[in-house]
PQR file of N, CA, C, O and H, with PARSE charges and radii, in Angstrom:
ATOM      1  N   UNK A   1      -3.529  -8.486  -3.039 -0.4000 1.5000
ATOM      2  CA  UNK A   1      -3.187  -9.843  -2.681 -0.0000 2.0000
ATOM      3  C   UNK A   1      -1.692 -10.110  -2.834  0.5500 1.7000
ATOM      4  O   UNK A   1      -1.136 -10.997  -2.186 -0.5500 1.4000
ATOM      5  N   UNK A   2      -0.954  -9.206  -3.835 -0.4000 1.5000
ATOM      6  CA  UNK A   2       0.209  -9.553  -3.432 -0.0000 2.0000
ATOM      7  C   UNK A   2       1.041  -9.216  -2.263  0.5500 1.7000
ATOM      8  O   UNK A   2       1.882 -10.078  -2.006 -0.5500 1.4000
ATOM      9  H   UNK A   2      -1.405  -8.485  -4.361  0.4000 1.0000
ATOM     10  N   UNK A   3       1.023  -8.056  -1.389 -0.4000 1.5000
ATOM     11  CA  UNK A   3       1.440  -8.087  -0.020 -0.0000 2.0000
ATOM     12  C   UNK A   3       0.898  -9.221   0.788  0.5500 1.7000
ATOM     13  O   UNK A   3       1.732  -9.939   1.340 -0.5500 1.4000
ATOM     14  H   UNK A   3       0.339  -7.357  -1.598  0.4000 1.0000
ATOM     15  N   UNK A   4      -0.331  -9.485   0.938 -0.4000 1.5000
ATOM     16  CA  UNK A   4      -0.040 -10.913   1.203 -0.0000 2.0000
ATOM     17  C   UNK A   4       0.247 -12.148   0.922  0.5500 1.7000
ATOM     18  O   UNK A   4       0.332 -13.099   1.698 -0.5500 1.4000
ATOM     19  H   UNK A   4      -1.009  -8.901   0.490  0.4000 1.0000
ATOM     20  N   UNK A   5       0.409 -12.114  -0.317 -0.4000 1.5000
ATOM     21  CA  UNK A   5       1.234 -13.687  -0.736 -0.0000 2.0000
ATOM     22  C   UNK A   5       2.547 -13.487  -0.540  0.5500 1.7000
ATOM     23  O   UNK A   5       3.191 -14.534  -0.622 -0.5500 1.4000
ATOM     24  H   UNK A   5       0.340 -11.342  -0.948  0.4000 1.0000
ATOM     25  N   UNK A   6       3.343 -12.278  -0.252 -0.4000 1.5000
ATOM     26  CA  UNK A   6       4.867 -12.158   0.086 -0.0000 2.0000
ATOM     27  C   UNK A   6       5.041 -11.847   1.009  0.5500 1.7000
ATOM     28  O   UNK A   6       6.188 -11.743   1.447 -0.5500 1.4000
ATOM     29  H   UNK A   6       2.820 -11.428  -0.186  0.4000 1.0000
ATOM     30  N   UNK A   7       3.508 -11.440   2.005 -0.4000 1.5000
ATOM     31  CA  UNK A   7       3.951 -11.561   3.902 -0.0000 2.0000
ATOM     32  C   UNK A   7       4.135 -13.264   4.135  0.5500 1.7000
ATOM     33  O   UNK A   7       4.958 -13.684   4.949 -0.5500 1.4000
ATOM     34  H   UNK A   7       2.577 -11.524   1.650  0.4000 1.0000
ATOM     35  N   UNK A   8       3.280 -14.173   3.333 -0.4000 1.5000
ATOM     36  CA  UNK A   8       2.759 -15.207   3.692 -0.0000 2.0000
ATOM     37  C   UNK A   8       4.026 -16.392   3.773  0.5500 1.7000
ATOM     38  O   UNK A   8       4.182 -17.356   4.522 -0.5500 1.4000
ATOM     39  H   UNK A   8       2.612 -13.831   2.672  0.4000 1.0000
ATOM     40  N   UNK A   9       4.989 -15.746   2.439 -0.4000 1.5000
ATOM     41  CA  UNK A   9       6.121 -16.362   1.798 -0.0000 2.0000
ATOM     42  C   UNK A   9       6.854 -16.284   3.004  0.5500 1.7000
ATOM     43  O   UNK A   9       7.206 -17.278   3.638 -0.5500 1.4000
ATOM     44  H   UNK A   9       4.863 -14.963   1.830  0.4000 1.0000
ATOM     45  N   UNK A  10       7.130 -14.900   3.389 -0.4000 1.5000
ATOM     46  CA  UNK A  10       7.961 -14.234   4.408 -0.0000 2.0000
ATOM     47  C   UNK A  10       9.668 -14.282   4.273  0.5500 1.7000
ATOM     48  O   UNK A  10      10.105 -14.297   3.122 -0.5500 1.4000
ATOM     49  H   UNK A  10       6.844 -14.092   2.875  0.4000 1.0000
ATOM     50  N   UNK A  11      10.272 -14.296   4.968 -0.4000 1.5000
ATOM     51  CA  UNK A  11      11.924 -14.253   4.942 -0.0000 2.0000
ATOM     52  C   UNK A  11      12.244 -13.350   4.142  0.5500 1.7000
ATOM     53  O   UNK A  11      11.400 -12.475   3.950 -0.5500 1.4000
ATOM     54  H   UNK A  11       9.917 -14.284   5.903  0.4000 1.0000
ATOM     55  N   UNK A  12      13.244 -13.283   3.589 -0.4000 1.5000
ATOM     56  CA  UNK A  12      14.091 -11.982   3.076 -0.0000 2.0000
ATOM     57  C   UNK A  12      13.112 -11.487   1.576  0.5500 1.7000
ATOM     58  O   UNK A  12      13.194 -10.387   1.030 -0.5500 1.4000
ATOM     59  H   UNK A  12      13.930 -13.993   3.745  0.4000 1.0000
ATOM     60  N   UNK A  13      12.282 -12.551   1.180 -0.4000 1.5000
ATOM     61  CA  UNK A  13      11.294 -11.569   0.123 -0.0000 2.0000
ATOM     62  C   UNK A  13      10.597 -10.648   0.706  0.5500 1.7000
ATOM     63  O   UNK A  13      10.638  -9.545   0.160 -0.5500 1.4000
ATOM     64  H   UNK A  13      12.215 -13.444   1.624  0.4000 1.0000
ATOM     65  N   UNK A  14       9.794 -10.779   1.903 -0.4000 1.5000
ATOM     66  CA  UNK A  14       8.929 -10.323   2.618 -0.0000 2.0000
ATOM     67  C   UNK A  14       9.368  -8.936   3.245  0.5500 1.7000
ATOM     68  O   UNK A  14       8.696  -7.907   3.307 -0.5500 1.4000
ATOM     69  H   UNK A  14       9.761 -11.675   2.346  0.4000 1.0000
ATOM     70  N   UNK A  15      10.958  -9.208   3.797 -0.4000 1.5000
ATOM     71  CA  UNK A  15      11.620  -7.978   4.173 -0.0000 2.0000
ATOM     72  C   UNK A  15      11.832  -6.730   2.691  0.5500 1.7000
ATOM     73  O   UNK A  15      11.607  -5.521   2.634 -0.5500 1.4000
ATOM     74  H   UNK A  15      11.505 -10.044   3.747  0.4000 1.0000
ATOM     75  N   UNK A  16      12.330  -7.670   1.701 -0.4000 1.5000
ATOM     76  CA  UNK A  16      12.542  -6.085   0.533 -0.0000 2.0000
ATOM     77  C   UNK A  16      11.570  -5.645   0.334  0.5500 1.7000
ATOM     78  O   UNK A  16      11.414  -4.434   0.179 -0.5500 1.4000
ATOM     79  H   UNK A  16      12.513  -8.652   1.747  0.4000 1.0000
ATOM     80  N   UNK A  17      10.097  -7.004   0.252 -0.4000 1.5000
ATOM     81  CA  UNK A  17       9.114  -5.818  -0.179 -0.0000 2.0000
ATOM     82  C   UNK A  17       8.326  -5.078   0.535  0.5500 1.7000
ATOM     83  O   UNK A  17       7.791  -4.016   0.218 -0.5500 1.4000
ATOM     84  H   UNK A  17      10.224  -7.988   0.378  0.4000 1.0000
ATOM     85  N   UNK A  18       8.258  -5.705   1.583 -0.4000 1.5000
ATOM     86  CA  UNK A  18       7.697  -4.708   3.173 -0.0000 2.0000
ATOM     87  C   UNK A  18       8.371  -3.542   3.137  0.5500 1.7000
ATOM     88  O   UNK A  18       7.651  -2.543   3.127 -0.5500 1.4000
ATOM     89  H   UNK A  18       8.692  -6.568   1.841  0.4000 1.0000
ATOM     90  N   UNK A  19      10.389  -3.237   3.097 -0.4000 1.5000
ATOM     91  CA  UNK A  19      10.499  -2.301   3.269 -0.0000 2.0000
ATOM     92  C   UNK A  19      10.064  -1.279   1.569  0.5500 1.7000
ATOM     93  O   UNK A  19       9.945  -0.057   1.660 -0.5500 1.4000
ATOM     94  H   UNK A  19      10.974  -4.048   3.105  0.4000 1.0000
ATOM     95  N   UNK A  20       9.938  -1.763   0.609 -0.4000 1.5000
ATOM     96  CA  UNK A  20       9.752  -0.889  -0.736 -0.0000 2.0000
ATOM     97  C   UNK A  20       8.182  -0.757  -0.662  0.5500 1.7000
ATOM     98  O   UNK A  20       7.799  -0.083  -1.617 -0.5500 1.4000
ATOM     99  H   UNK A  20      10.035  -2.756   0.535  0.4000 1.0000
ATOM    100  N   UNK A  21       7.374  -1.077  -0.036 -0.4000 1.5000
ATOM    101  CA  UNK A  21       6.268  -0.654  -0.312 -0.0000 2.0000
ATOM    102  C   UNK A  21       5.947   0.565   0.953  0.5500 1.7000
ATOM    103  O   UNK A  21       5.428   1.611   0.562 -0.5500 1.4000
ATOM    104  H   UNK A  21       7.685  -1.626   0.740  0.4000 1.0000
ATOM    105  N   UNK A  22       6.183   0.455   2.103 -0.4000 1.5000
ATOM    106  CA  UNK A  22       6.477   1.150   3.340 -0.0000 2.0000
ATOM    107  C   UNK A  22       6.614   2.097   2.730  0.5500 1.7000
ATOM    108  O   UNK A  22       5.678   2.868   2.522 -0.5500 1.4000
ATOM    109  H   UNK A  22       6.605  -0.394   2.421  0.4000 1.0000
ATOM    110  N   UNK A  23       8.288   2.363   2.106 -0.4000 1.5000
ATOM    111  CA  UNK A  23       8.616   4.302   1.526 -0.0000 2.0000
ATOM    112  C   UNK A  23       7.803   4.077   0.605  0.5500 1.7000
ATOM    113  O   UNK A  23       6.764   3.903   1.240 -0.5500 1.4000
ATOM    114  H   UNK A  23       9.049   1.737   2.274  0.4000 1.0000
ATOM    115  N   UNK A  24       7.452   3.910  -0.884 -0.4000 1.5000
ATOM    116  CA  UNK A  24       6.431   4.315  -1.084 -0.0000 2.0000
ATOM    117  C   UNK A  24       5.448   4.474  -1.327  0.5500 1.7000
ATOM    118  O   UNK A  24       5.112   5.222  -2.244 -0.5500 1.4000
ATOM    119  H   UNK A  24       8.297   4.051  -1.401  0.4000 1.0000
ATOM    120  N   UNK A  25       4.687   3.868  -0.638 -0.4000 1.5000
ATOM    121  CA  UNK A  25       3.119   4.179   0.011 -0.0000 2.0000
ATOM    122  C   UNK A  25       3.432   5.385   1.123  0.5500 1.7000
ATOM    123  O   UNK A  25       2.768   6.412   0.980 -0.5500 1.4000
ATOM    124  H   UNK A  25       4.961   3.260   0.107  0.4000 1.0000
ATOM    125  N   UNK A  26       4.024   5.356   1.801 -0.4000 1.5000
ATOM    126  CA  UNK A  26       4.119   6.676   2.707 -0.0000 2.0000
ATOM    127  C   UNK A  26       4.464   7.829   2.041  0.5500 1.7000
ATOM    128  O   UNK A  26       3.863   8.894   2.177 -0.5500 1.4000
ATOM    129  H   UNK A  26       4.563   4.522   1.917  0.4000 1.0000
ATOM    130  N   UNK A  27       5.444   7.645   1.301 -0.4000 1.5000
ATOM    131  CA  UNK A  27       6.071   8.997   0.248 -0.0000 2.0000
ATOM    132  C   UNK A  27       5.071   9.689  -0.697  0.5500 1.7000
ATOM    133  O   UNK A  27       4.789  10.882  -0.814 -0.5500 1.4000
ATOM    134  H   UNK A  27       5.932   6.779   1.190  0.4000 1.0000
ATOM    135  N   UNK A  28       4.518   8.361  -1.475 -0.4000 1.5000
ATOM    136  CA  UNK A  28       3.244   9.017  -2.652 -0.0000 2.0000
ATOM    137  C   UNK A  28       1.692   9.556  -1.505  0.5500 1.7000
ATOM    138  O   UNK A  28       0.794  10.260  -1.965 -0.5500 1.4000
ATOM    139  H   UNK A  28       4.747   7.392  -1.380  0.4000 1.0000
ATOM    140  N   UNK A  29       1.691   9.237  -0.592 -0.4000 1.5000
ATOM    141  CA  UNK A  29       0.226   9.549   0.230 -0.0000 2.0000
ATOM    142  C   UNK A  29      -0.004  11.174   0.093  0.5500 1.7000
ATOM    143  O   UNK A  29       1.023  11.847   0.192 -0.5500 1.4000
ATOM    144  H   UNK A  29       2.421   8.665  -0.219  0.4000 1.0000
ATOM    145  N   UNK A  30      -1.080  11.785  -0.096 -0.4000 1.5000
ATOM    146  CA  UNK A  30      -1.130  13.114   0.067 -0.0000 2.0000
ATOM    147  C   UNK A  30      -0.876  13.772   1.600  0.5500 1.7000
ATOM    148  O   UNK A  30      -1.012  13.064   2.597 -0.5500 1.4000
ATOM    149  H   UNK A  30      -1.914  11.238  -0.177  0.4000 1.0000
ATOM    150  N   UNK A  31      -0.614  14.751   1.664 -0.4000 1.5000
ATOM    151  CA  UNK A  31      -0.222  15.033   3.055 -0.0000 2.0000
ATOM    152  C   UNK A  31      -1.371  16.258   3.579  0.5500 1.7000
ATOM    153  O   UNK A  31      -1.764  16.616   4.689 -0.5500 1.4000
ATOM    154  H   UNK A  31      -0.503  15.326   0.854  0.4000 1.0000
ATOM    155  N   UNK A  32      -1.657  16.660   2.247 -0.4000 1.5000
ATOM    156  CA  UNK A  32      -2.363  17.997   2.951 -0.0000 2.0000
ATOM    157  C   UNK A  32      -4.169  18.170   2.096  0.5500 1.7000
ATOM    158  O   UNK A  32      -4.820  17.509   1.287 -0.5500 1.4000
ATOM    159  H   UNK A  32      -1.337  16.369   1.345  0.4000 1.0000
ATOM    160  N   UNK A  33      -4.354  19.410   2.852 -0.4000 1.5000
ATOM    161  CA  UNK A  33      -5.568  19.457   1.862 -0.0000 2.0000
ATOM    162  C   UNK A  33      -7.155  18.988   1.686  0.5500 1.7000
ATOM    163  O   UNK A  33      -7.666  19.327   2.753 -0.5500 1.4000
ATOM    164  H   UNK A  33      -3.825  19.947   3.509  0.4000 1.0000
ATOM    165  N   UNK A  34      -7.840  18.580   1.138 -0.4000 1.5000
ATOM    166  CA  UNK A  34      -8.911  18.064   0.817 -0.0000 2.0000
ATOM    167  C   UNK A  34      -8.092  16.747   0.438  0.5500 1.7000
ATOM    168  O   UNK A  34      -8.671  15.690   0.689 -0.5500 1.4000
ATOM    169  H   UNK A  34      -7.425  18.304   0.271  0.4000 1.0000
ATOM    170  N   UNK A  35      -7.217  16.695   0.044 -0.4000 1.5000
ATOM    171  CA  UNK A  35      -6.760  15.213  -0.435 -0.0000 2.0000
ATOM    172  C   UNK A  35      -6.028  14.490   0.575  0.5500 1.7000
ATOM    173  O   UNK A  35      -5.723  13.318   0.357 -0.5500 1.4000
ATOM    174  H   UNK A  35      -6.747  17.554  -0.160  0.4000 1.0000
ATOM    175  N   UNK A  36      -5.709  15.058   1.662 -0.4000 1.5000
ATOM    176  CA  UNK A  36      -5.225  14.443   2.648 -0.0000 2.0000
ATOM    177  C   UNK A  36      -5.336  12.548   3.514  0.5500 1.7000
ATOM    178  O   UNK A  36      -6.210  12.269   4.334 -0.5500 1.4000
ATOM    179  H   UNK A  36      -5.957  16.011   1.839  0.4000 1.0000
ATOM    180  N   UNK A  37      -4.407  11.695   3.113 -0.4000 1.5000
ATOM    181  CA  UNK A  37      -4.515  10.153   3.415 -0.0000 2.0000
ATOM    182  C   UNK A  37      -5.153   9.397   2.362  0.5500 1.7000
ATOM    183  O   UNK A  37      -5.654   8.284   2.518 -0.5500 1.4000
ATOM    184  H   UNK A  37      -3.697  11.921   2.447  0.4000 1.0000
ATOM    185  N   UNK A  38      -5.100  10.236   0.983 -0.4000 1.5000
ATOM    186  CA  UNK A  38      -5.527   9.670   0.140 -0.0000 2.0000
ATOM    187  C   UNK A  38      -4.404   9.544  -0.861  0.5500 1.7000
ATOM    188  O   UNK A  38      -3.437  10.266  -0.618 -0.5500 1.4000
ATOM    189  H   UNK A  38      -4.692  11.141   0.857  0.4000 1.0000
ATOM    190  N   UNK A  39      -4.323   8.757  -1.968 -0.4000 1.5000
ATOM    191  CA  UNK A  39      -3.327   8.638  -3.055 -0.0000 2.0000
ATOM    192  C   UNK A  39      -3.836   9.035  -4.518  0.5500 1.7000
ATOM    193  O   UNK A  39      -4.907   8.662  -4.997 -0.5500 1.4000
ATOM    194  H   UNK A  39      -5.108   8.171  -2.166  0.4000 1.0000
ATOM    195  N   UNK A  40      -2.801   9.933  -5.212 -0.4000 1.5000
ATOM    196  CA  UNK A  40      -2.916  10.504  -6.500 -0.0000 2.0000
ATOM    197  C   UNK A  40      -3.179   9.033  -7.345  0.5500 1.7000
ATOM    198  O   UNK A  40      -2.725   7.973  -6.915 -0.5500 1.4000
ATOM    199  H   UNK A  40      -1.931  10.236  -4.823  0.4000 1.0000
ATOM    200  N   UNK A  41      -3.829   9.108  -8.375 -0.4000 1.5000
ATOM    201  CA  UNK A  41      -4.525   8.115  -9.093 -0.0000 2.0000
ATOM    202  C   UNK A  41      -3.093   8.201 -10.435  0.5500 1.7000
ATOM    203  O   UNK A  41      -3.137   9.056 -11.319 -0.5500 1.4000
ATOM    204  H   UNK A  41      -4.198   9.969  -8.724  0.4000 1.0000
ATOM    205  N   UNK A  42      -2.129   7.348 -10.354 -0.4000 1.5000
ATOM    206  CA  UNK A  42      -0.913   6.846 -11.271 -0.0000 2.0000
ATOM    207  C   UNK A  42      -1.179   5.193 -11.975  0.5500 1.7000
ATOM    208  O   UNK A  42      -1.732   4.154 -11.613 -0.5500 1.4000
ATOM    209  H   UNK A  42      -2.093   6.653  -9.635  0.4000 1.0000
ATOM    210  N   UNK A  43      -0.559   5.596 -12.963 -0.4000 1.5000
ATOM    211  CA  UNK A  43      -0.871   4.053 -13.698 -0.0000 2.0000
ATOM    212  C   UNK A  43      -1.321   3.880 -14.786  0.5500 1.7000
ATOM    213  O   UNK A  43      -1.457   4.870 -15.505 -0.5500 1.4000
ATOM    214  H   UNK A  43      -0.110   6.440 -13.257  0.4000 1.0000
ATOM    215  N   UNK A  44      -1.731   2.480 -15.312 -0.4000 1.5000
ATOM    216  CA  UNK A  44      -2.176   2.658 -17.032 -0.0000 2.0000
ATOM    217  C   UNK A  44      -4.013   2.846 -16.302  0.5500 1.7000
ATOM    218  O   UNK A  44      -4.768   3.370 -17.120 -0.5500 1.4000
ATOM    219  H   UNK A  44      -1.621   1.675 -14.728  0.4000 1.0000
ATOM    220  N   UNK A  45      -4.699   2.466 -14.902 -0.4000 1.5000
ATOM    221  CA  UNK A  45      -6.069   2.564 -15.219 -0.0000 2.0000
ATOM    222  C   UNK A  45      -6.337   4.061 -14.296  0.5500 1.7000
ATOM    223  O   UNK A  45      -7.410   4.511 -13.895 -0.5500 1.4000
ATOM    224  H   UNK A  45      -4.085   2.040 -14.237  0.4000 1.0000
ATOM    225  N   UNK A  46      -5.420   4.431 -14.188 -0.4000 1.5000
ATOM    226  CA  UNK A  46      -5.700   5.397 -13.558 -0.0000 2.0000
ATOM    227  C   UNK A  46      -6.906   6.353 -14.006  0.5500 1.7000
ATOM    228  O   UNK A  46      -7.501   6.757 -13.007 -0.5500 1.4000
ATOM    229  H   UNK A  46      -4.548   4.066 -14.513  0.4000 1.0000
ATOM    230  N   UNK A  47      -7.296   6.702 -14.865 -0.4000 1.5000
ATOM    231  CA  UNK A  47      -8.354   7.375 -15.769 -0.0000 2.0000
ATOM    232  C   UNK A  47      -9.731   6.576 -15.523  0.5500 1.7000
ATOM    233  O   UNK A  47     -10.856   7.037 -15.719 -0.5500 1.4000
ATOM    234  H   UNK A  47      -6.813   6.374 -15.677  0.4000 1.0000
ATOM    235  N   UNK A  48      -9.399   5.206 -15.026 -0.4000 1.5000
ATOM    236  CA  UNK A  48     -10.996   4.389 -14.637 -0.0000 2.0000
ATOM    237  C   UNK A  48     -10.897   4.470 -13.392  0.5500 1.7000
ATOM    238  O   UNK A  48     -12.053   4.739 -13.063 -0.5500 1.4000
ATOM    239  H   UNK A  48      -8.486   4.832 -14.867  0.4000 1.0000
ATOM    240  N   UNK A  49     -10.233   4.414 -12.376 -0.4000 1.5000
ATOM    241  CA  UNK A  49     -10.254   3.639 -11.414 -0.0000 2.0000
ATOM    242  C   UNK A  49     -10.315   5.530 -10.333  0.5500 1.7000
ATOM    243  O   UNK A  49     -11.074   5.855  -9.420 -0.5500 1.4000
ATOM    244  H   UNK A  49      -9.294   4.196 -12.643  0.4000 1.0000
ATOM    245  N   UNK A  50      -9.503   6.104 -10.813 -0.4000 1.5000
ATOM    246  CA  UNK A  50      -9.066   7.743 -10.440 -0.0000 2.0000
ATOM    247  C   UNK A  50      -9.125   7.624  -8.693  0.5500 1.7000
ATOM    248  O   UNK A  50      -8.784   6.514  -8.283 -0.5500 1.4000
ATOM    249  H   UNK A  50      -8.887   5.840 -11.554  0.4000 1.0000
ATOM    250  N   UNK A  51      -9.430   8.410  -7.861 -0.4000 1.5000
ATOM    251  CA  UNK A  51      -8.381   8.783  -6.683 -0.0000 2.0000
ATOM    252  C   UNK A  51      -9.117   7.648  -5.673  0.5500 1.7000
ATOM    253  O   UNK A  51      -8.470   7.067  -4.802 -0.5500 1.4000
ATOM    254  H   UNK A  51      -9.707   9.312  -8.195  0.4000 1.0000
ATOM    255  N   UNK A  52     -10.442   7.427  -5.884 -0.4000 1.5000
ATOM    256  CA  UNK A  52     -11.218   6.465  -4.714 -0.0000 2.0000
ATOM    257  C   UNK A  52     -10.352   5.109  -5.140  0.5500 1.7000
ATOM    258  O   UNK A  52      -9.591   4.592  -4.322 -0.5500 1.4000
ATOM    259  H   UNK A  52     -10.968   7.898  -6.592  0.4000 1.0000
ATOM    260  N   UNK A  53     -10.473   4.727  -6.090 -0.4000 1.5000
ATOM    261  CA  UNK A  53      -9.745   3.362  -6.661 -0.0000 2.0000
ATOM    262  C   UNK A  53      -8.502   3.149  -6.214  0.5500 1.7000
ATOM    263  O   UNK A  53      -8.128   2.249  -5.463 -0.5500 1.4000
ATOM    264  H   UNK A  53     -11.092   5.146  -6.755  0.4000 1.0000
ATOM    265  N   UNK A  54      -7.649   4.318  -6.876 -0.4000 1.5000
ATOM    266  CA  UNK A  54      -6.131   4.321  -5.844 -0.0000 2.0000
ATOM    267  C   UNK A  54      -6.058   4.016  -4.423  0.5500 1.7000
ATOM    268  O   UNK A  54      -5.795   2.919  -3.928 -0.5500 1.4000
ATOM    269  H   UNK A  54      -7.953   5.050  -7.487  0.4000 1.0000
ATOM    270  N   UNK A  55      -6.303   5.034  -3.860 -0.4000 1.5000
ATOM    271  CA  UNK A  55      -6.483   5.246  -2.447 -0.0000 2.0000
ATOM    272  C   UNK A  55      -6.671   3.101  -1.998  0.5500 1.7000
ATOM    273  O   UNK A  55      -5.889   2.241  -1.593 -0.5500 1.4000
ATOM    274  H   UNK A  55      -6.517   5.924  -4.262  0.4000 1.0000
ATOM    275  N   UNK A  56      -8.086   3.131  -2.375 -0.4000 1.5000
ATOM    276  CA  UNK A  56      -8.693   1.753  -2.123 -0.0000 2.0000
ATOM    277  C   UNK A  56      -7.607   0.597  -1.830  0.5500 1.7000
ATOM    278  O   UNK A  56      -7.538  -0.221  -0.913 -0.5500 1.4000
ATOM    279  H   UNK A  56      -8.721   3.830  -2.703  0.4000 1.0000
ATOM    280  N   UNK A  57      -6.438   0.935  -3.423 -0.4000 1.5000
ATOM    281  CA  UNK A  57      -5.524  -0.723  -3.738 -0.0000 2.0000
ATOM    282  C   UNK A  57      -4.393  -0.211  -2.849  0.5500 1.7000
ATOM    283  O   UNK A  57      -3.752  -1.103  -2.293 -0.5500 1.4000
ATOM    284  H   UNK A  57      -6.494   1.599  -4.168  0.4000 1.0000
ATOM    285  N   UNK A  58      -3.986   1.157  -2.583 -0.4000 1.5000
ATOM    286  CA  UNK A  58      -2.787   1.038  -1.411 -0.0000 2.0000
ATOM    287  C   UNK A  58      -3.376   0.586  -0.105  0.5500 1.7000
ATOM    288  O   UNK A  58      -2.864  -0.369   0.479 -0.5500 1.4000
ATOM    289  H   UNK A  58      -4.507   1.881  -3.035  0.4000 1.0000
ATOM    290  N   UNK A  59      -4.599   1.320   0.476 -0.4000 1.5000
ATOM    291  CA  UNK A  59      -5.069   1.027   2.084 -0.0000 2.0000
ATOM    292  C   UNK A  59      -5.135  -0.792   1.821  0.5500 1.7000
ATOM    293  O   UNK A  59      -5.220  -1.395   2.891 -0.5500 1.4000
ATOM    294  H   UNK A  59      -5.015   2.096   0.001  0.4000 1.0000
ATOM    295  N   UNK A  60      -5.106  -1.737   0.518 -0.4000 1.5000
ATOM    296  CA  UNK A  60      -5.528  -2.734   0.809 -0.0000 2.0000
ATOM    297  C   UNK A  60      -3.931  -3.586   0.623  0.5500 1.7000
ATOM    298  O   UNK A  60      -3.683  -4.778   0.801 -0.5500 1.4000
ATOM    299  H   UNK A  60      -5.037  -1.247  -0.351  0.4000 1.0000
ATOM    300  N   UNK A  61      -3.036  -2.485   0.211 -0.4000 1.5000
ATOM    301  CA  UNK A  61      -1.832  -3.135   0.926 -0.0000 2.0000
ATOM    302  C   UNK A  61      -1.261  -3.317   1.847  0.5500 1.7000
ATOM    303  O   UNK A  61      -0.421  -4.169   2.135 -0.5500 1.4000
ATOM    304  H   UNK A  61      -3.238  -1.516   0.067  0.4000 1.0000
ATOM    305  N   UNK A  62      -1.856  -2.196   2.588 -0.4000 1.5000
ATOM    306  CA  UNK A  62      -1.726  -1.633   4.151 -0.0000 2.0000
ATOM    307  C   UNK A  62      -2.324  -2.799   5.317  0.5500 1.7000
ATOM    308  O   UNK A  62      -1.972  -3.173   6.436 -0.5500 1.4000
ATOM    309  H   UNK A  62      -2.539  -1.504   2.354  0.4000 1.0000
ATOM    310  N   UNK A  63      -3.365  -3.107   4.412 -0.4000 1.5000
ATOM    311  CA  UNK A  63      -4.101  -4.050   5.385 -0.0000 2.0000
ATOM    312  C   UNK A  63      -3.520  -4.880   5.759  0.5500 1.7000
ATOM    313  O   UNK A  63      -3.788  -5.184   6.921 -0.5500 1.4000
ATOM    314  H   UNK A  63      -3.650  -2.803   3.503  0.4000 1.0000
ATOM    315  N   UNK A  64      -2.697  -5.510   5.230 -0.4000 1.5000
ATOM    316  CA  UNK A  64      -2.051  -6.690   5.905 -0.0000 2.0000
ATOM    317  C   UNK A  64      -1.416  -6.430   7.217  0.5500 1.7000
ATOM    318  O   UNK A  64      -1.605  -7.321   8.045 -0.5500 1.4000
ATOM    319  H   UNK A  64      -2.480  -5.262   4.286  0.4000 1.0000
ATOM    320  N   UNK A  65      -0.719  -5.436   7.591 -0.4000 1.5000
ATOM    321  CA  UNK A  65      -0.913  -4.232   8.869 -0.0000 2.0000
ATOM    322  C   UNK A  65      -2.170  -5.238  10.007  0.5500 1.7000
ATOM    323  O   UNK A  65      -2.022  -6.249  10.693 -0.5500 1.4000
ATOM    324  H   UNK A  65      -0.565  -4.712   6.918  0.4000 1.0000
ATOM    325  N   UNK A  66      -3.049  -4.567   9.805 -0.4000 1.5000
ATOM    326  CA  UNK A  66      -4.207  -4.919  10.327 -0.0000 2.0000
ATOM    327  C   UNK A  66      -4.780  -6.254  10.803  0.5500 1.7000
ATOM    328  O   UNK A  66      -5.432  -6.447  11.829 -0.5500 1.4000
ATOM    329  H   UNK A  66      -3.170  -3.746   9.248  0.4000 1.0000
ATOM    330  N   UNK A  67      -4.432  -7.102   9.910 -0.4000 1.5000
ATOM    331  CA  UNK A  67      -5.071  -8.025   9.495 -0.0000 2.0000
ATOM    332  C   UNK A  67      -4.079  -9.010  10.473  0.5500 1.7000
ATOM    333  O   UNK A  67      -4.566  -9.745  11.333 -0.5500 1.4000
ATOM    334  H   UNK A  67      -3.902  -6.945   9.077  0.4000 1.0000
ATOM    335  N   UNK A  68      -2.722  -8.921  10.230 -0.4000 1.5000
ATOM    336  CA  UNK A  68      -1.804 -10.148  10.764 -0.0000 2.0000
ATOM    337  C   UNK A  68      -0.876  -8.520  11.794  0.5500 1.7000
ATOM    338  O   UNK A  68      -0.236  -7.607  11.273 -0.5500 1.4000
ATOM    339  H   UNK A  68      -2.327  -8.325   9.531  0.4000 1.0000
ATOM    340  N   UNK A  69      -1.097  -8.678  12.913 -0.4000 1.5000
ATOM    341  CA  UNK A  69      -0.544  -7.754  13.612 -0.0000 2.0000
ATOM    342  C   UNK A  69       0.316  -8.231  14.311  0.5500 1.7000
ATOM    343  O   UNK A  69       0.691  -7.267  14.979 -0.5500 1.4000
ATOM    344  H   UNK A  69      -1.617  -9.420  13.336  0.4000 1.0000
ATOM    345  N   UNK A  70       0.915  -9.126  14.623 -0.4000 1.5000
ATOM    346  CA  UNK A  70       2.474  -9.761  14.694 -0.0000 2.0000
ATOM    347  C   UNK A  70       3.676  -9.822  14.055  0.5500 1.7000
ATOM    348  O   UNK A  70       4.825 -10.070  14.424 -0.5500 1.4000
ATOM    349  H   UNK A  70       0.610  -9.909  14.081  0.4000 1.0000
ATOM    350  N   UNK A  71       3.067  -9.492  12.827 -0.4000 1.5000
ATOM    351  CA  UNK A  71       4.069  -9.869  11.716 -0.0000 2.0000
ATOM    352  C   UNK A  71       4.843  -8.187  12.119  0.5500 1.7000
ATOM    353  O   UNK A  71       6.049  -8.226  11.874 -0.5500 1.4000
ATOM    354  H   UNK A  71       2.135  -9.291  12.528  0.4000 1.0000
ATOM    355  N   UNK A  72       4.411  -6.900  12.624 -0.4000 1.5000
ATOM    356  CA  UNK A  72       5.269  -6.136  12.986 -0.0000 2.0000
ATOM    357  C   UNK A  72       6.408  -6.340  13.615  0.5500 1.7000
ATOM    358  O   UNK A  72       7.315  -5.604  13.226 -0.5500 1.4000
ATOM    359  H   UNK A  72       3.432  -6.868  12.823  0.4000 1.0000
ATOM    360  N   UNK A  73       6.742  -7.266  14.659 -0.4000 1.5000
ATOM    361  CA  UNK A  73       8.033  -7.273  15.840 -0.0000 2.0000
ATOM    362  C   UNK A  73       8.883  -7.595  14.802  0.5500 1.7000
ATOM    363  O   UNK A  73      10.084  -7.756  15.017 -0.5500 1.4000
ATOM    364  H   UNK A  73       6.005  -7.863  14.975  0.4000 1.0000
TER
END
C-alpha cells in the first residue's frame, strides 16, 4: 500500500520513489533457475514469510503497474 499512497500523492515524491523501487525490484529479482521472477526472502520476517511471501509484497508493488496503467506516460 505504500506504492500506492505515493503513486496517489504523485509529483516529485512519486517520481523518487517510482524511480528507487524500479532499480531495486528489478536488480534484487532472481534471473535464473528454479528461482527465476521470484525474490530472495531479506528482512527482519524473512524466516516467516521466506521466498512465496517476498516474491508476493514486491509483485504487490508492481501492481500498481497494472492496476493504474496511465500513470506510465
Amino acid at each position: 500500500y505504500g506504492t500506492l499512497a505515493v503513486f496517489q500523492q504523485g509529483g516529485e515524491s512519486w517520481s523518487k520513489w517510482n524511480a528507487a523501487m524500479k532499480r531495486t525490484l528489478c536488480a534484487a529479482q532472481c534471473k535464473d533457475g528454479d528461482r527465476k521472477g521470484s525474490w530472495d526472502p531479506i528482512g527482519a520476517y524473512a524466516s516467516e514469510w521466506g521466498r512465496v511471501g517476498q516474491t508476493a509484497l514486491c509483485a504487490m508493488c508492481l501492481e500498481v503497474y497494472c492496476r493504474y496503467p496511465l500513470m506510465c506516460r
